[in-house]
C-alpha angles and dihedrals in degrees: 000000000000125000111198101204137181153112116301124274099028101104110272087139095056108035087047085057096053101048086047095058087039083067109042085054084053091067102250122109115265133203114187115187144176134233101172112086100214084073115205099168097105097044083056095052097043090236130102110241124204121242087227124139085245130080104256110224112228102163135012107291087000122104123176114206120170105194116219109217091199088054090041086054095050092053091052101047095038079056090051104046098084092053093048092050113122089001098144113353090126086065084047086253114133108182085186096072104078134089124242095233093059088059080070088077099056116095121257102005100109097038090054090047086053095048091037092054095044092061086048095062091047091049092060091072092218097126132048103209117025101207104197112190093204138214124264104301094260087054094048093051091055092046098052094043093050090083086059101044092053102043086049089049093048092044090062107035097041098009117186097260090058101040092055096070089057093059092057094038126104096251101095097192086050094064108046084054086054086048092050092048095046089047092051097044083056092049095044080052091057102043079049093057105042087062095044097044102103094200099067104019119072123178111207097196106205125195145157130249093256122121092236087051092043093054103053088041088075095037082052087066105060087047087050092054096043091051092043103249124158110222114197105179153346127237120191101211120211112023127164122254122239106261125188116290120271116242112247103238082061125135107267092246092069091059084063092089099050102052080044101063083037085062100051088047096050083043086056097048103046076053095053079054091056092045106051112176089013120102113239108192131172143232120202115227114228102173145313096260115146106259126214139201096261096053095038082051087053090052091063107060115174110294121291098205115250135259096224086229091127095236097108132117100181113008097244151067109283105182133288086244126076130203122173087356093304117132129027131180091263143154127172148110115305119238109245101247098196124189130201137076122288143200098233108124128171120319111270101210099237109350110170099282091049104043096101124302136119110314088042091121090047091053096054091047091050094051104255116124127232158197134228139157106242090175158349134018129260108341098002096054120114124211128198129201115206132180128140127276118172095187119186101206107029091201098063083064107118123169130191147178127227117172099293101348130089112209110203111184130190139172092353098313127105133190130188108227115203107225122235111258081255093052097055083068100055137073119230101255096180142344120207130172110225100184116294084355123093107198124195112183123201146196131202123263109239087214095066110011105106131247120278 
């Protein structure tokens, strides 16, 4: 699965649309599909694609589908009314009663139906490659913590241990209510780790050569790392093509080009400094003209092979000519979009496989915490803790400890780390950033660090 993400305004729509019909040409089956509700899809494509539950097919192994949240509400809670009838009348309390358009205002509920329907269409295994042309980059992130936020909050007001008695108790309607929350915990896991599994998720982060785009571009990495996300690579959207050269004695307005496209350059690569390990790759703008399905299928030809340089964004030639920011002269070596469902839940901070060891160094890079013994023995050890954390403005870093979680925030994003068994029995002693690294470093609590 690929998740086209950015800031609003600098071409997801379009260039999703592109590498999903580059596919599909290619001969695999392709679901594009679109996050953001205030759809565009169809206006990109230049079709007019039906707001039905079903993927719409608009070209042969593509299929187009743009989820309403407030229609995704009204299936569920139409499923679920006849289980809440009667749960909790006795308390004067009628579920029922509400309409399932007023679920809309509760926080969270559209943004987990969207996540949650999308990993049941991966799960279906009827495409090869999902294709999600994503919401401006704040909405995104909301959409993609809110997994997290509501399997924390459930763990800790009706927490497993005590959900289970219910199933095997006398009160019948109890415990179908245990069985539903229990079925959709395991639902909102796996949506959570679809989007976190690294080997089937790919986040491709596109943004224009403008200061403001720029800026949020590097404020979008650290988010991406603390939700999990793999991102794979960075386009710069619209930039302007090289033109012959002005002669000198020209009028100083037609300098105005040139120091123009300098400045987008120097831009890039300032980016490509701010993104070590990670391919930056451009695509050169050519107009604002609406764009439809015909002239977006001429721009992906059949593949042309890649170079292997790392500068690619799909993997193919996509025309030597650009409209709305579609079409560069670009090779490369295509980003693997994966579909389908995964088992990858939340890190746990040194589990066995992560507690030191060789590959210690690949873990952190690729955004896994882990675990590994620095010094000492029994009371005297230290423990860090290291994963990666590319923060863009170091003094938005905040850490905290909540029982057995660790919550690292940056740049406007948290995420609630579960500690390794060892961990729980330790006190944070010290937190440094070295680089892209954030290490917290701990020793064990006498109280409850066992006896040697």
């Amino acid at each position: 699965m690929e998740l086209f993400i950015g800031k609003g305004g600098v071409g997801k729509t379009t260039l999703a649309c592109a590498t999903a019909i580059t596919r599909a040409h290619d001969g695999r089956r392709v679901l594009l599909a679109s996050l953001d509700q205030a759809h565009s899809l169809g206006d990109a494509l230049g079709r007019s694609i039906p707001r039905d539950p079903a993927p719409a097919s608009v070209l042969p192994n593509l299929d187009v589908l743009e989820l309403d949240s407030l229609s995704l509400v009204e299936d569920r809670f139409a499923a679920a009314v006849p289980l809440l009838s009667g749960v909790g009348r006795d308390h004067g309390v009628d579920l029922t009663a509400l309409d399932p358009a007023e679920l809309t205002g509760l926080p969270g509920v559209q943004e987990l139906l969207l996540l949650l329907e999308i990993t049941r269409l991966a799960d279906t295994g009827d495409w090869d490659d999902i294709v999600l042309d994503c919401p401006p980059t704040a909405d995104l992130l909301r959409i993609l913590s809110t997994p997290a936020t509501l399997l924390g909050y459930l763990d800790r007001v009706w927490p497993t241990a005590a959900r289970m008695p219910g199933l095997s108790g006398g009160d019948l309607r109890r415990a179908l209510v245990a069985l539903a929350v229990d079925r959709i915990a395991a639902e909102v896991a796996a949506a959570r780790d679809l989007f976190a599994d690294r080997s089937r998720t790919i986040a491709v982060l596109v943004t224009a050569a403008e200061r403001v785009a720029l800026a949020e571009t590097a404020r979008v990495r650290s988010a991406a790392t603390l939700l999990g996300l793999n991102l794979d690579h960075v386009v710069v959207n619209k930039v302007l093509p090289p033109q012959p050269p002005v002669p000198p004695d020209a009028h100083p307005a037609a300098h105005w080009y040139e120091r123009r496209r300098a400045a987008q350059l120097a831009a890039i690569e300032g980016l490509r400094a701010r993104f070590p390990g990670i391919p930056v790759s451009t695509v050169e703008y050519g107009g604002a003209e609406p764009i439809g399905i015909e002239e977006l299928t001429g721009l992906v030809p059949p593949p042309s092979g890649g170079t292997g340089d790392g500068t690619s964004m799909l993997g193919h030639d996509v025309g030597t000519e650009s409209r709305d920011g579609v079409g560069s002269r670009q090779h490369g070596e295509a980003g693997t979009g994966r579909s389908g469902g995964g088992q990858r839940g939340e890190a746990d901070t040194g589990s066995e496989r992560g507690v030191g060891g060789r590959g210690s160094d690949r873990r952190a890079r690729a955004g896994e915490p882990y675990v590994g013994l620095e010094s000492g023995t029994g009371l005297g050890s230290v423990f860090a803790l290291r994963m990666q954390m590319p923060v863009a403005d170091p003094a938005t870093l905040r850490l905290g400890r909540v029982e057995d979680d660790l919550i690292v925030g940056a740049d406007g994003v948290r995420r609630r780390l579960r500690l390794a068994p060892v961990l729980r029995r330790c006190v944070v002693d010290a937190a440094e950033l070295d680089g892209d690294q954030l290490i917290v470093r701990f020793r064990p609590d006498p109280e409850v660090w066992p006896d040697e």
